[in-house]
SEFIZA-3560 file (N, C-alpha, C; in Angstrom, 3 decimals):
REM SEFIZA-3560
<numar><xx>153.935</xx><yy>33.324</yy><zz>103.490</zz><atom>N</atom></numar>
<numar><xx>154.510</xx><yy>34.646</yy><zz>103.367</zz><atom>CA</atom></numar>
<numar><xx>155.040</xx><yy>35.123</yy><zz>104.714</zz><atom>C</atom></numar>
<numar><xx>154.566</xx><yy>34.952</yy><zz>105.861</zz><atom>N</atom></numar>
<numar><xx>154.766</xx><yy>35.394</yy><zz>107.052</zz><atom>CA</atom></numar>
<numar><xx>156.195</xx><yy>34.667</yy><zz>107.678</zz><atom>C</atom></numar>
<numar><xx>156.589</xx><yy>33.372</yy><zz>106.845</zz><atom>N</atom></numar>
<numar><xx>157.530</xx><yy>33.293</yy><zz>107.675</zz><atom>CA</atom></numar>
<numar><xx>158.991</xx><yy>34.064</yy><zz>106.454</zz><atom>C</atom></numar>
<numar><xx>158.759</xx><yy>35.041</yy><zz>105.549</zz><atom>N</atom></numar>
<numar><xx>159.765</xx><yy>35.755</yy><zz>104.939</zz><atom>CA</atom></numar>
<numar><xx>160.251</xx><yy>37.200</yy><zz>105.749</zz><atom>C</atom></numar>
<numar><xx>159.168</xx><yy>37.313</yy><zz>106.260</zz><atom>N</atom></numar>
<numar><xx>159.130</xx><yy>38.564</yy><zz>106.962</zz><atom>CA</atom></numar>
<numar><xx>159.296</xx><yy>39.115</yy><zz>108.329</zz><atom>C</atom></numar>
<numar><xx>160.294</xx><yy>39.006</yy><zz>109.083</zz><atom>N</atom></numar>
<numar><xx>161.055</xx><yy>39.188</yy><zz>110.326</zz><atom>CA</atom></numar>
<numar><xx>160.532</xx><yy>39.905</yy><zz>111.041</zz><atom>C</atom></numar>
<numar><xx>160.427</xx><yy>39.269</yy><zz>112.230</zz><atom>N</atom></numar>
<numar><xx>159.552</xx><yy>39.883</yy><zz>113.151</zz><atom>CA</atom></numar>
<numar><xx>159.765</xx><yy>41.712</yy><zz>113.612</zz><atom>C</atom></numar>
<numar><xx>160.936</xx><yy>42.236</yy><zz>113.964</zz><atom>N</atom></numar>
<numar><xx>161.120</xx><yy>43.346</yy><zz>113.497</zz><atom>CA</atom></numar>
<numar><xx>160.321</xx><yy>44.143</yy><zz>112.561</zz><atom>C</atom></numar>
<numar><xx>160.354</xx><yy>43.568</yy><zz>111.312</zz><atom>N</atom></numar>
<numar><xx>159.711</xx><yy>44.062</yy><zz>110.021</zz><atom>CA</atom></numar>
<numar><xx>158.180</xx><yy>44.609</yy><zz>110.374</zz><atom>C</atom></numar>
<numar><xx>157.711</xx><yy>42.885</yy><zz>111.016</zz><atom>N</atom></numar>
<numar><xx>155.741</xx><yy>43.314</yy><zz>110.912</zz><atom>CA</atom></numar>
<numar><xx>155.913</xx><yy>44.304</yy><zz>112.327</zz><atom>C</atom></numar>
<numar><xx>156.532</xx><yy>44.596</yy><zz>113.350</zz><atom>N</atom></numar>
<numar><xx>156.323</xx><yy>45.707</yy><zz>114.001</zz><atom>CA</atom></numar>
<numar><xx>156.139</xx><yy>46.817</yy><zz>113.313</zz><atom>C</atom></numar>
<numar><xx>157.356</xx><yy>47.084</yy><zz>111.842</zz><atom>N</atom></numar>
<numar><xx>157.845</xx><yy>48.789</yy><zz>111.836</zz><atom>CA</atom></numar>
<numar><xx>156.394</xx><yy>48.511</yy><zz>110.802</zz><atom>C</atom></numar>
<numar><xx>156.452</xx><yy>47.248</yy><zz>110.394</zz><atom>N</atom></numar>
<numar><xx>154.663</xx><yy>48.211</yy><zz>109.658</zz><atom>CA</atom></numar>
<numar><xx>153.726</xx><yy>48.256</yy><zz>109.840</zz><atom>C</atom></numar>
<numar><xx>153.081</xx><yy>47.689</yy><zz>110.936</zz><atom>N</atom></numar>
<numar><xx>152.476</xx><yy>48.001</yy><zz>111.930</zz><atom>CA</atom></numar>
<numar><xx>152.332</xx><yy>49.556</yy><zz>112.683</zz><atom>C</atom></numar>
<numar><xx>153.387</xx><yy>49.531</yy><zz>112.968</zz><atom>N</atom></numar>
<numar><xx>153.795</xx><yy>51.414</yy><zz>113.147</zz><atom>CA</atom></numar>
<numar><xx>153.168</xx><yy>51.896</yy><zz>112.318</zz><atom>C</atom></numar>
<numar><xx>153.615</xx><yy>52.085</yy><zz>110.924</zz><atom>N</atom></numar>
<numar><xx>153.400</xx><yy>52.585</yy><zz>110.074</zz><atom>CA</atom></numar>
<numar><xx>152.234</xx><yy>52.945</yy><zz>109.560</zz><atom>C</atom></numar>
<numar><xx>151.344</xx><yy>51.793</yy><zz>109.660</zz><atom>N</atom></numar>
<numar><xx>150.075</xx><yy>51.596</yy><zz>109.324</zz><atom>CA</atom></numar>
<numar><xx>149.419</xx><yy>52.509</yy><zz>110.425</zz><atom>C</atom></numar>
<numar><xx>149.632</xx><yy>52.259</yy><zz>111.583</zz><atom>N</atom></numar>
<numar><xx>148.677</xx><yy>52.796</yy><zz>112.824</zz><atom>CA</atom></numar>
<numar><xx>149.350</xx><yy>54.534</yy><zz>112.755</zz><atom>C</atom></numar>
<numar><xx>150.429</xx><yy>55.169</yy><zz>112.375</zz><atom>N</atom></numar>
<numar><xx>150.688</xx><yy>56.965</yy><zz>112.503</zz><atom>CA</atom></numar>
<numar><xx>149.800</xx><yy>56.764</yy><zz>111.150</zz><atom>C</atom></numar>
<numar><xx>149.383</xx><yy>56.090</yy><zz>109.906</zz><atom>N</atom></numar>
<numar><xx>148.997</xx><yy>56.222</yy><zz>108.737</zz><atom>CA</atom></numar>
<numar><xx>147.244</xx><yy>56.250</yy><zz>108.871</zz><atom>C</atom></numar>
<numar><xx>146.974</xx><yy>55.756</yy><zz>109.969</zz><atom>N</atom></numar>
<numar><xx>145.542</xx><yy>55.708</yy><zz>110.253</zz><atom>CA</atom></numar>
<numar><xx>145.081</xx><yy>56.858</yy><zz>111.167</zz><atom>C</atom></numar>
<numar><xx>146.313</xx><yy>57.055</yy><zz>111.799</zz><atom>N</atom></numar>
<numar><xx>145.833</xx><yy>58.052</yy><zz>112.747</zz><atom>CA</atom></numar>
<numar><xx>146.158</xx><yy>59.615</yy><zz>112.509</zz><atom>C</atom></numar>
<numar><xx>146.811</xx><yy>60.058</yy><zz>110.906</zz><atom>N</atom></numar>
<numar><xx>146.743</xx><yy>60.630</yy><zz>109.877</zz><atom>CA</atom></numar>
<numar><xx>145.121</xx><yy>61.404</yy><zz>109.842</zz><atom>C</atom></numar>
<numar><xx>144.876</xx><yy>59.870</yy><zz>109.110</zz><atom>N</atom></numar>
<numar><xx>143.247</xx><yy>59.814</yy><zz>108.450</zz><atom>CA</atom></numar>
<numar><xx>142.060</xx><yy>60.622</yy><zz>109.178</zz><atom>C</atom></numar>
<numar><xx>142.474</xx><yy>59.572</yy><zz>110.736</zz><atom>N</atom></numar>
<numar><xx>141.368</xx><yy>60.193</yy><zz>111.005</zz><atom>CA</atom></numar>
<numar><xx>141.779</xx><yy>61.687</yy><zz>111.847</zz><atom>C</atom></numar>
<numar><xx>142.580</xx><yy>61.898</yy><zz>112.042</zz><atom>N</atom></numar>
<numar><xx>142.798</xx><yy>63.627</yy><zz>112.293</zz><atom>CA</atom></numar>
<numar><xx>142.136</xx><yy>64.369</yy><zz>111.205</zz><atom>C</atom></numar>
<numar><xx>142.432</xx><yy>64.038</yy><zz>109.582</zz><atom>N</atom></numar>
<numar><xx>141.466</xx><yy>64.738</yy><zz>108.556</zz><atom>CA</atom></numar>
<numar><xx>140.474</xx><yy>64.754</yy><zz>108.651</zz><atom>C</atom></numar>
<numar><xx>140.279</xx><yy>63.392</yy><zz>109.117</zz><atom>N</atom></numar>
<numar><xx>138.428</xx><yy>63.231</yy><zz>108.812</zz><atom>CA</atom></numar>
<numar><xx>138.044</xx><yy>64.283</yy><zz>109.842</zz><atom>C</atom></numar>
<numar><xx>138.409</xx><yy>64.620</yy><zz>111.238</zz><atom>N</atom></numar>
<numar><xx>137.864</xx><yy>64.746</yy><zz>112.509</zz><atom>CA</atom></numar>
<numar><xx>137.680</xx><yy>66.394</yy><zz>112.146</zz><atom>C</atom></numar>
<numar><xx>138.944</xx><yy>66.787</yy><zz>111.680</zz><atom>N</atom></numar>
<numar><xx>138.703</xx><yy>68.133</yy><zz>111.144</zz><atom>CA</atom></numar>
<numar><xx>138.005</xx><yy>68.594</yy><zz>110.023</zz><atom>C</atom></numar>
<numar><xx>137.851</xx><yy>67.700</yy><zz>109.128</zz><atom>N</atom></numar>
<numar><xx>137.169</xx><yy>68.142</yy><zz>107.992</zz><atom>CA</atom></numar>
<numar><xx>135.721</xx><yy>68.477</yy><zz>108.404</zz><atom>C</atom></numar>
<numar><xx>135.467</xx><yy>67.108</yy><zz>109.436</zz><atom>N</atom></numar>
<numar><xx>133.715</xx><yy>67.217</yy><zz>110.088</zz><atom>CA</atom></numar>
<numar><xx>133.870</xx><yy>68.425</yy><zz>111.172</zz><atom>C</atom></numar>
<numar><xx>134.931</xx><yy>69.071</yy><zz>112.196</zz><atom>N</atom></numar>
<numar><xx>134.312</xx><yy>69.950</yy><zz>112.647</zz><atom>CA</atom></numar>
<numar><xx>134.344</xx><yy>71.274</yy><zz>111.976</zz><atom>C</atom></numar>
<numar><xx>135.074</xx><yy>71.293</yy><zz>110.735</zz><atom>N</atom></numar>
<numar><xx>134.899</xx><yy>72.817</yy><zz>109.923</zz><atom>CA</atom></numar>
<numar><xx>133.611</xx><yy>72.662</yy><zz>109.489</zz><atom>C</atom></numar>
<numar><xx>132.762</xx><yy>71.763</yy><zz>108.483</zz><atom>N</atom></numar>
<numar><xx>131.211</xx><yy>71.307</yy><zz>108.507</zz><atom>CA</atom></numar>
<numar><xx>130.130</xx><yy>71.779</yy><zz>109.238</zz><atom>C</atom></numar>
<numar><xx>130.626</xx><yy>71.724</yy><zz>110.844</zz><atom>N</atom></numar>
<numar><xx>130.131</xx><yy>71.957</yy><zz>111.867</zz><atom>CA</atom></numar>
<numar><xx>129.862</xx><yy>73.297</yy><zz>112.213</zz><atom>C</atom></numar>
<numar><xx>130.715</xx><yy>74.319</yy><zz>111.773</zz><atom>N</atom></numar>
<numar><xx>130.649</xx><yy>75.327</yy><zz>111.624</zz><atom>CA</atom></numar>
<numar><xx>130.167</xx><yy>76.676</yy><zz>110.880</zz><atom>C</atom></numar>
<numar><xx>129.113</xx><yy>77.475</yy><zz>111.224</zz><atom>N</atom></numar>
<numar><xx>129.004</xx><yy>78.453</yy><zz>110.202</zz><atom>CA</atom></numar>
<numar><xx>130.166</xx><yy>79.254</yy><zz>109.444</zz><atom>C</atom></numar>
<numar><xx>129.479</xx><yy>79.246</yy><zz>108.703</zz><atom>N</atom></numar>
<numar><xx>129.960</xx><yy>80.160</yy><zz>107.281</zz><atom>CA</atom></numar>
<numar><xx>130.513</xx><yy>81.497</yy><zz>107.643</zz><atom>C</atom></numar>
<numar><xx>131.655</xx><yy>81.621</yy><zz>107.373</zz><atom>N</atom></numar>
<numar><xx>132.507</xx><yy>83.319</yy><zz>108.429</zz><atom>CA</atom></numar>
<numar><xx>131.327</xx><yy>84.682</yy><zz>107.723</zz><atom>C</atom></numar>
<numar><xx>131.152</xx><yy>84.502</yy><zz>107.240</zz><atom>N</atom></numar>
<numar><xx>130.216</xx><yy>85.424</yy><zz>106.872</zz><atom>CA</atom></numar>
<numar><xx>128.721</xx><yy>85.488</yy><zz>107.508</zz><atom>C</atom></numar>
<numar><xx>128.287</xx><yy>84.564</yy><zz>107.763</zz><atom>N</atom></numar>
<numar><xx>127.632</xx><yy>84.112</yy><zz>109.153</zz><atom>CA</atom></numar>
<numar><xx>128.052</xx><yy>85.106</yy><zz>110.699</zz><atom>C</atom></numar>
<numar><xx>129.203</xx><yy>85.212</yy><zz>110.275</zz><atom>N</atom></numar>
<numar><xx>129.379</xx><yy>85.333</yy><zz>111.804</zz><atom>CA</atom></numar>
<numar><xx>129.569</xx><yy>86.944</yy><zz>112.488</zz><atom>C</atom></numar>
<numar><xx>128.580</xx><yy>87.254</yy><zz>113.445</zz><atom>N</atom></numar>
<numar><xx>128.528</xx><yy>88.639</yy><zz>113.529</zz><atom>CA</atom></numar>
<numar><xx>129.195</xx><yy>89.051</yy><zz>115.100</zz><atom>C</atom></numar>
<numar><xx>129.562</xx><yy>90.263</yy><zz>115.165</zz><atom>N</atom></numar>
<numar><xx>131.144</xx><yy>90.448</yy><zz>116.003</zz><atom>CA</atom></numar>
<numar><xx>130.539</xx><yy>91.836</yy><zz>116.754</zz><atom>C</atom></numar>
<numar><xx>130.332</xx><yy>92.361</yy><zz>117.796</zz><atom>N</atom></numar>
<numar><xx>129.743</xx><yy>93.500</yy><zz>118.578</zz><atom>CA</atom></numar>
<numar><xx>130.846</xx><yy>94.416</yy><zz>117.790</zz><atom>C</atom></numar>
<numar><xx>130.051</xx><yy>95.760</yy><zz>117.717</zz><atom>N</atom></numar>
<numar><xx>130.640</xx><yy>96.825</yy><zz>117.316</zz><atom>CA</atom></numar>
<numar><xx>131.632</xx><yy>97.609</yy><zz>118.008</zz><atom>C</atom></numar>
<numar><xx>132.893</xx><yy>98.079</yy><zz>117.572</zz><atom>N</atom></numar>
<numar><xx>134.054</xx><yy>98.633</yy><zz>118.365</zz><atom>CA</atom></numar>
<numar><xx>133.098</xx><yy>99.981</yy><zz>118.417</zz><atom>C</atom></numar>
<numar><xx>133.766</xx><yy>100.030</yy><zz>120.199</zz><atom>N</atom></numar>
<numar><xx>133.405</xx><yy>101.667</yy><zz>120.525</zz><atom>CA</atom></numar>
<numar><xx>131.406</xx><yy>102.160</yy><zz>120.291</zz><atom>C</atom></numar>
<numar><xx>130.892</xx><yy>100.900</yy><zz>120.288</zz><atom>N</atom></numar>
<numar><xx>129.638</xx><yy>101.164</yy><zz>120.268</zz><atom>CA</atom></numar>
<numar><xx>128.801</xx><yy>102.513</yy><zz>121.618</zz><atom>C</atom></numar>
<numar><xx>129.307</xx><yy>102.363</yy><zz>122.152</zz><atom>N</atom></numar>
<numar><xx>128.939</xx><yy>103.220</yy><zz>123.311</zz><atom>CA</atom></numar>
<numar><xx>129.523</xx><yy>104.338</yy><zz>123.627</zz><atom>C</atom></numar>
<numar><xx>130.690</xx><yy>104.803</yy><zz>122.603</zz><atom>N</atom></numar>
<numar><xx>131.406</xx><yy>106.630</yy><zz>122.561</zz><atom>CA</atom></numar>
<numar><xx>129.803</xx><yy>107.108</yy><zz>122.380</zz><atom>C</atom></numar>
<numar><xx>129.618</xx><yy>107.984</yy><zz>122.776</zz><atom>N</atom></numar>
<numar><xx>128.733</xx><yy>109.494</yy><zz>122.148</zz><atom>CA</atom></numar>
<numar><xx>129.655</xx><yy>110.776</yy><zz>121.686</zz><atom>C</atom></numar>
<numar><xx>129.206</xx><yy>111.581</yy><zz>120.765</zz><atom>N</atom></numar>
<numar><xx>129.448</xx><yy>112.348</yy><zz>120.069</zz><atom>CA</atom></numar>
<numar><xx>130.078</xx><yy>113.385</yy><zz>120.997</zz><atom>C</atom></numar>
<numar><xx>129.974</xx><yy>113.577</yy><zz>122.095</zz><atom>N</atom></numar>
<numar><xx>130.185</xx><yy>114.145</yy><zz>122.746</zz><atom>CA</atom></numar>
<numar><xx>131.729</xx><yy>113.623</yy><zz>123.732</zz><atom>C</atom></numar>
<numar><xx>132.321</xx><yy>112.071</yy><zz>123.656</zz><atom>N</atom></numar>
<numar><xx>132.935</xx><yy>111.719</yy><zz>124.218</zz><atom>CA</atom></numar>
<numar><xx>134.320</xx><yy>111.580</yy><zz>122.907</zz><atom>C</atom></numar>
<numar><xx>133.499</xx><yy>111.946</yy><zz>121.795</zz><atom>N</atom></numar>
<numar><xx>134.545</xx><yy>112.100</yy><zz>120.494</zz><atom>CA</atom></numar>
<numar><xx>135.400</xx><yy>112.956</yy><zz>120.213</zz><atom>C</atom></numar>
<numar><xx>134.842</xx><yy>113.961</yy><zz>120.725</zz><atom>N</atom></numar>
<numar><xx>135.586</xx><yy>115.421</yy><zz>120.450</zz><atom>CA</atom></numar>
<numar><xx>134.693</xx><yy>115.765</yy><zz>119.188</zz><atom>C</atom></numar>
<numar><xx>134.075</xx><yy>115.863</yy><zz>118.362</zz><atom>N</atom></numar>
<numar><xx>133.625</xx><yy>116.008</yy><zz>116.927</zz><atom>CA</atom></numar>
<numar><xx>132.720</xx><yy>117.153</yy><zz>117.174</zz><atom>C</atom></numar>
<numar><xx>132.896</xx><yy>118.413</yy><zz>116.696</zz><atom>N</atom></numar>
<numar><xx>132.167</xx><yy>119.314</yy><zz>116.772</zz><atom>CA</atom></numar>
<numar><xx>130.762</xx><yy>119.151</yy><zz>115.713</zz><atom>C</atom></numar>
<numar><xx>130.983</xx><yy>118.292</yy><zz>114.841</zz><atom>N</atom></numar>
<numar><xx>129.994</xx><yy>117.884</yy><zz>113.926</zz><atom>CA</atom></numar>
<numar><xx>130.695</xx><yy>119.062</yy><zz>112.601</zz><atom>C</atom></numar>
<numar><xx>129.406</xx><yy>119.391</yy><zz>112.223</zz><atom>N</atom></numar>
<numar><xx>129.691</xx><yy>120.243</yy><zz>110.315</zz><atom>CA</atom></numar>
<numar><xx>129.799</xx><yy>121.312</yy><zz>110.692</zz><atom>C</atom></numar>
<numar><xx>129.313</xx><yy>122.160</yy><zz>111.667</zz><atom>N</atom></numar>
<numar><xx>128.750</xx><yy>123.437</yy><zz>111.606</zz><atom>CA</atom></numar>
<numar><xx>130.186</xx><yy>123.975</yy><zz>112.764</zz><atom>C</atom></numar>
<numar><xx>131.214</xx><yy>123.404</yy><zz>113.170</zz><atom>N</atom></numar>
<numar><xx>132.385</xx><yy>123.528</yy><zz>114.059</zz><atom>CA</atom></numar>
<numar><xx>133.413</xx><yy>123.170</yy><zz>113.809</zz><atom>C</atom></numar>
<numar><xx>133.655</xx><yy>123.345</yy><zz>112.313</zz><atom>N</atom></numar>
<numar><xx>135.213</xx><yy>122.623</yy><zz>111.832</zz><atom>CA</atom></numar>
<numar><xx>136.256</xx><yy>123.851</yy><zz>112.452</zz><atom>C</atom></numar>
//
């Protein structure tokens, strides 16, 4: 069989094969580090503006509308 097939030829599929493998494992690599990762709901985020006081709000509260 090998001598039907021009040397040219087994390069481009060669190519082919190796962007086709290296495809694969980009999926695989990502599939395992999303795995790796907690669950977004998992994931807890510091509170905006945690440190205004009521006083740095302007908010007279109920009794100062």
């Amino acid at each position: 069989m090998s001598k039907y097939i021009k040397k040219e030829t087994k390069g481009q599929i060669i190519f082919v094969i190796m962007i086709i493998l290296a495809i694969v494992i980009g999926l695989v690599w990502n599939a395992v580090e999303e795995s790796n990762q907690p669950p977004t709901w998992q994931t807890s985020y510091p509170m905006a503006n945690a440190n205004v006081s009521w006083e740095q709000s302007f908010h007279g509260g109920a009794w100062n509308e």
